[in-house]
N, C-alpha and C positions, 0 to 999 in steps of 0.2 A: 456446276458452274452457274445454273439460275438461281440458284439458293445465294450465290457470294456476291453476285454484280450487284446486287440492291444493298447491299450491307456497303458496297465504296461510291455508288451512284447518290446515294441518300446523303451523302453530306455535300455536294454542290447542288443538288435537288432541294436541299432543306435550306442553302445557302439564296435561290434561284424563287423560290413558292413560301421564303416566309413560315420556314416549320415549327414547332417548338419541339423539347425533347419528346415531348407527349403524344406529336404527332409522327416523328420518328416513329418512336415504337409502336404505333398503330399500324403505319404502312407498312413496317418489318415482319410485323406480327398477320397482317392478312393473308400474306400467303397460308399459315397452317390453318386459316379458316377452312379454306379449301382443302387440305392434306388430313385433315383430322377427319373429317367428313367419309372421305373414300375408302379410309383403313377397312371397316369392316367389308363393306359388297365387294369391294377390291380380293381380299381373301376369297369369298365366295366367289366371285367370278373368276379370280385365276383358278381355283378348286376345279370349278365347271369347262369352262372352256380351254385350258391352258395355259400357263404363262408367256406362252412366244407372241401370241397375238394382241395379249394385253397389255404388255410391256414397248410395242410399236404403236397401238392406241394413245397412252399415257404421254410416251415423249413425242407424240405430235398434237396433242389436246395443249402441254406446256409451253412447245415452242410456238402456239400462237397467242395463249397468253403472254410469252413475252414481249412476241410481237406488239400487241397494243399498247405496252405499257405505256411508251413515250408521249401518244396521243392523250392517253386518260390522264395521263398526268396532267396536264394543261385543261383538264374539262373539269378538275377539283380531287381533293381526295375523297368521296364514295367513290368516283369511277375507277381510279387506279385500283384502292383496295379490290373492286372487284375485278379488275385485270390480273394484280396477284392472286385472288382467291382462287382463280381460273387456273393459274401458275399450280398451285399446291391443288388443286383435283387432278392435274395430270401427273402429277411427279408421286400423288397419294397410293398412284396402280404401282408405282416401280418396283418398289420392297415388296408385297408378296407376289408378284410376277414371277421377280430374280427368286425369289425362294422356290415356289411352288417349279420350276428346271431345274436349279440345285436339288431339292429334294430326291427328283423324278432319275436324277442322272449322274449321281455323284456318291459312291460307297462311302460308309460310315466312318470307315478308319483314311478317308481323305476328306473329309468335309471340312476341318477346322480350316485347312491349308485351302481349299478351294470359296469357303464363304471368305475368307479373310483377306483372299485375289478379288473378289467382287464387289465386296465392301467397300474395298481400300479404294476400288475405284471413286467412290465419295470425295474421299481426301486427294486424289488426283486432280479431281477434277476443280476442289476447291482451291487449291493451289494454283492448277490455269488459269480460273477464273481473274483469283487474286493476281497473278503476275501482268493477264492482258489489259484486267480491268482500270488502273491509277494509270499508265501512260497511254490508252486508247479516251480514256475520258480526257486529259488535258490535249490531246493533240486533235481528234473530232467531238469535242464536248461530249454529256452526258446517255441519250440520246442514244450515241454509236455503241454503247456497249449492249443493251438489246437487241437493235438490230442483227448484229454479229452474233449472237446466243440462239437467238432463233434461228436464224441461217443453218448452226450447226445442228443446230436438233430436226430441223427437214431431211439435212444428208444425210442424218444418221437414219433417219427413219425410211428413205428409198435405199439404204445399205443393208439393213437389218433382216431382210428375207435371202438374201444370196448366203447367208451363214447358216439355213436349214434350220433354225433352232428349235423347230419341231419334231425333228427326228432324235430319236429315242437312242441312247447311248446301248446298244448289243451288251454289254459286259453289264448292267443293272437293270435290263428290260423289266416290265413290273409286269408279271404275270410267266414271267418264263417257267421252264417246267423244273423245278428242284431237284427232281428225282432222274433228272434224265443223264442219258452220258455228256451232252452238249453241257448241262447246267454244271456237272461234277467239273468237265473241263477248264470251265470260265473259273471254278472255284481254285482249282488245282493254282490254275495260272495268277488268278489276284493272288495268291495267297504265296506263290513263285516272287510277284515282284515285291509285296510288301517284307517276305524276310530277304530280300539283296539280292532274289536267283539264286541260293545258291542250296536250295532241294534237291536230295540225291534221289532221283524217282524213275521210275520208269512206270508207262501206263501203255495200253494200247486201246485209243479212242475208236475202237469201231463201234457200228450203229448197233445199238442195243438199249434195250431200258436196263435199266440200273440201278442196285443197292447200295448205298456205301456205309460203312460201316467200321468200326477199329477192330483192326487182329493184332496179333500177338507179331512183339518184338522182340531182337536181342541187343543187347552190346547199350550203346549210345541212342540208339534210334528205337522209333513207337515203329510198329504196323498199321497200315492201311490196307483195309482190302475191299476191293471193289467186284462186287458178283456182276458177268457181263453174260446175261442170257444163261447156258449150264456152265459156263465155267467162274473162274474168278483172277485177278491178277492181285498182287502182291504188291502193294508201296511200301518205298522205305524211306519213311520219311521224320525227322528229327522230332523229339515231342513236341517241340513252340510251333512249329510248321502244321503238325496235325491238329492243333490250336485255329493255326490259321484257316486251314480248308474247312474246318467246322464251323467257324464262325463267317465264312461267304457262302458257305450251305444255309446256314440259319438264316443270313439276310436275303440268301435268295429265296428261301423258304417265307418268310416277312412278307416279303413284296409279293410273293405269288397271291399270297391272301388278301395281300390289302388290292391285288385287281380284281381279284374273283369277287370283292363286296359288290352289294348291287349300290349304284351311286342314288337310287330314288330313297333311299334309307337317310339322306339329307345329313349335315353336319349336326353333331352332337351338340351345339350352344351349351346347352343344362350344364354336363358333363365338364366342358369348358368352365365353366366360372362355378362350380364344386372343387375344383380339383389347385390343390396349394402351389404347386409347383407350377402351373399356371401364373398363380395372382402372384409368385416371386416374381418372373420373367417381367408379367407386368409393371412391376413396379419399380423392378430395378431399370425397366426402359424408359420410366418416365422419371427415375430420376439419374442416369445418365443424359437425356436428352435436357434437363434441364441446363446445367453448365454445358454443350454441346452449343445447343442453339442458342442461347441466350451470348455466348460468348462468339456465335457465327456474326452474329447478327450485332454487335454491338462494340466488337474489335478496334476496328476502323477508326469510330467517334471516339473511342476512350485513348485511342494514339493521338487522335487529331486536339482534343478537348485537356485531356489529364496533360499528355506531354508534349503540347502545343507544335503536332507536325503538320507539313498540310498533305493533301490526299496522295497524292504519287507518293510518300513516304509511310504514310500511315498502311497503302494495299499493301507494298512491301515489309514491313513489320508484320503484318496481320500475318502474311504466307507462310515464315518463319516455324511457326507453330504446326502447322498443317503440314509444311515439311517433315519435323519431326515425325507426324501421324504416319507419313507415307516409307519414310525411311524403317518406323520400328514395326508398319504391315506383316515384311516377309520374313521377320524374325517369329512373330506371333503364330502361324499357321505349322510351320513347320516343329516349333518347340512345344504345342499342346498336341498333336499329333502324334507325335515321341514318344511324351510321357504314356499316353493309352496304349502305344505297344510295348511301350517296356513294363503293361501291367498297371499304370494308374490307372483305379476307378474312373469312370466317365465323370460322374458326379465331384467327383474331389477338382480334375482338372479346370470344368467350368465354375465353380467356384473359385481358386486360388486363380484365373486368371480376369474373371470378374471383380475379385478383388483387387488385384493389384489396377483395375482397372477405374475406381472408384477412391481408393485410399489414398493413392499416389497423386492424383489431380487434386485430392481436397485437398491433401497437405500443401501443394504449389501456389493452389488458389487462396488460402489463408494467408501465404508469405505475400502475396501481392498485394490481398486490401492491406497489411501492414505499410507495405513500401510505398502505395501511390501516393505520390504526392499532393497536397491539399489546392496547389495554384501550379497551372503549369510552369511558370516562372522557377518555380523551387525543383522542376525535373532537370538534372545534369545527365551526360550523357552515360556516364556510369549507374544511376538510378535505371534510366533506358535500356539499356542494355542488360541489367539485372532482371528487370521486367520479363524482358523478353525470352531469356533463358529461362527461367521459373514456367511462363505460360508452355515453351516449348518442352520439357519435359514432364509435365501436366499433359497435354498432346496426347507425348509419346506413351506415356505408361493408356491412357486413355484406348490405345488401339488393341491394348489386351480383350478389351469387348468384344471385338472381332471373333474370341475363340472362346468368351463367355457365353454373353445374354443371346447374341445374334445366332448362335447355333444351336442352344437350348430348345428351339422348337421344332429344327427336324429330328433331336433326340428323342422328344417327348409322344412324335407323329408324324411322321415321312408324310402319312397319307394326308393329312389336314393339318398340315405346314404350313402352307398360307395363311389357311384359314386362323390358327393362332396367331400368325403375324402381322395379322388385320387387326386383332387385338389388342396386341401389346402395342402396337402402330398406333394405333389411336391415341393410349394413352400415350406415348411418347411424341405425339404433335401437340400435347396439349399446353407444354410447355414453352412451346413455339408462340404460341396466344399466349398465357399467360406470363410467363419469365420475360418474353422478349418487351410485351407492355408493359407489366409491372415494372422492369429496368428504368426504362424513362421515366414514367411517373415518380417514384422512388428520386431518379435525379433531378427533375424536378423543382420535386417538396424539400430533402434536402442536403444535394449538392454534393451527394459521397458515393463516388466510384466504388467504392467497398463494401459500402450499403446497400447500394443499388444492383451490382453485379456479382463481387465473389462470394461474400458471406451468404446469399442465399444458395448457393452452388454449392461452396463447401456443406451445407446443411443436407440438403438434397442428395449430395455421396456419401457422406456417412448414414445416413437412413440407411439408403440405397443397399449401400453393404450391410448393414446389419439383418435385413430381411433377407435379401438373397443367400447368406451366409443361414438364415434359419431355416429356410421353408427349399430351396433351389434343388431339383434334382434331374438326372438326364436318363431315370428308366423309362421305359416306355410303358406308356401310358395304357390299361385296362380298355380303354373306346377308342384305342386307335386301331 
């Protein structure tokens, strides 16, 4: 939501202080001064102390950036850009916070579906913003919609400790015992609900240390057998199902190691920028983020400028698209999910959903610099409307990321998860500073929505995909 209010405030702001489009993009653009900044220590410190406490940090450092805005406004633009820069260091902790409790509390064969709920919140949120933002600003001028941003982000921050989010989810504790009966049990049962319940088993969990190991089946069914002190019991469990319980052995087995590291051993940096699969992530985040931000931040104007609407119509078109983003969320998590237990490669999955995430927008955004019109005079409501459906299903394939780029780094390193997402973060605010300035300047000099906004976007997703598609992988990584 403090990402979208400046992108509908800035044109009665630009209307109000005499902007040009050049200062537009300046003032759009200094929030990711701030946000580019944080990616990296942000990863370290959620690494180090947590993500619960970082992530209550972050959204109350932003909601008093918003708070200033309206003042600095009026004191010139240096003060405000540095009001937003303030904005984007607090909002810079959120991504690897929310990562670095994903990682920590969420098994592998649900992660798609569980980053793709926290993500999505993004586009929820831009979507509120958009809907409060055009009729709060014409009814208490410009002004009102910070103050009411900041408001929220206070409540949320005296809410955000009654939800515990320090306490460690039992079923992927990091450090539990692999071997033990408890560990076999937690495995048995993920592994119960991921194939439907419907394991025909029988165990008897008394206290005992524990082997597990495959025995011999007949018929339909593999054996399982588990030695409990001198005896042993017998599972009968379907071959996919004994798939299953080995593969939440193994992640319990994972995580046991990755607590027992000693944390003074510091993050691998080196390791980091050697490794390819790495510098994909990276890159396809920074050119995802390119058409992302540049078109958050520049929506508005080009409804209000290209097809002469004014601000309460233009917040409401901009939403439009973001609806899309929010609507095709819970399709996304749930169908890359899927496919990994029906046997797709991890790696195959984030790629063909990265791509469709990359391919599908450029192709939208090419038919747009086609279609926009040269004067807004020559926009008919049919033009309009076409517009808007093209951006909207650009959007929606766009939320396939969710189950791509965005999850590529707890594949790559549960344990320093953040910490790559400090990384990629980085590069992917950079776009924020340059795409969102560059736009303006661009329209400017001369005067082509197409110029200025899609055609570098489509450029930027085709790369995008061509890299990711070469170098992208989701084993895990040798230094993790």
């Amino acid at each position: 939501m403090d990402k979208v209010n400046m992108s509908v405030a800035v044109i009665p702001m630009a209307a109000d202080l005499g902007w040009s489009a050049t200062d537009r993009g300046l003032v759009s653009s200094s929030f990711f001064w701030g946000y580019a900044l944080t990616q990296i220590p942000a990863g370290w410190i959620s690494t180090t102390v947590g993500g619960a406490r970082v992530l209550q940090a972050g959204v109350g450092l932003w909601s008093l950036g918003t708070l200033l805005a309206p003042a600095a406004a009026h004191l010139g633009l240096p003060a405000l850009c540095a009001s937003r820069a303030l904005v984007g260091l607090g909002e810079g902790f959120a991504p690897s916070a929310a990562t670095s409790v994903l990682a920590r509390q969420v098994p592998s064969a649900e992660r798609s579906r569980a980053v793709s709920t926290v993500w999505g919140g993004l586009d929820v949120g831009s979507v509120a913003g958009l809907i409060i933002a055009g009729p709060l600003i014409r009814a208490a001028g410009w002004p009102s919609v910070f103050y009411l941003f900041a408001a929220l982000g206070g409540v949320w921050c005296l809410a955000w400790p009654a939800f515990r989010p320090e306490e460690e989810d039992p079923a992927v504790k990091v450090g539990a015992d692999a071997g033990s009966g408890a560990a076999v049990r937690e495995a048995i049962l993920d592994a119960r609900i991921a194939a439907g319940s419907d394991l025909e088993s029988t165990i008897d969990f008394d206290d005992a240390s524990s082997a597990v190991a495959p025995g011999n089946g007949s018929g339909d069914g593999a054996g399982w057998r588990q030695s409990l002190g001198g005896g042993a019991v017998q599972l009968r469990l379907p071959g996919r199902h004994v798939e299953l319980v080995q593969q939440q052995q193994q992640q319990q087995q994972q995580q046991q190691q990755e607590g027992e590291q000693e944390r003074d051993g510091g993050v691998p940096w080196g390791a980091f920028f050697s490794s390819r699969p790495v510098w994909a992530v990276t890159v396809a985040h920074f050119c995802f983020n390119w058409g992302y931000y540049t078109l958050l931040a520049w929506l508005p104007s080009y409804f209000e400028a290209a097809l002469g609407l004014d601000v309460r119509d233009s917040s409401f078109l901009t939403l439009i698209p973001y609806v899309a983003m929010v609507v095709m969320t819970p399709v996304v998590g749930p169908t890359a999910d899927g496919l990994v237990k029906r046997g797709w490669p991890l790696t195959r999955v984030r790629k063909a959903a990265q791509g469709i995430a990359f391919v599908g927008p450029a192709a939208c955004m090419a038919a747009c610099a086609a279609l926009t019109p040269e004067t807004p005079a020559a926009a008919g409501g049919g033009t309009a409307a076409l517009l808007v459906g093209l951006l909207s299903v650009g959007f929606g394939l766009g939320a396939w990321s969710r189950a791509g780029l965005y999850c590529n780094h707890q594949d790559l390193s549960p344990k320093y998860a953040s910490a790559l997402l400090g990384i990629t973060n980085t590069a992917g605010a950079l776009p924020g500073v340059l795409g969102v300035t560059s736009a303006g300047y661009l329209l400017d000099t001369t005067g082509s929505w197409a110029l200025a906004l899609f055609l570098p976007t489509v450029a930027c997703q085709l790369f995008g995909a061509a890299f990711y598609t070469a170098f992208a992988s989701s084993e895990r990584q040798h230094w993790s």
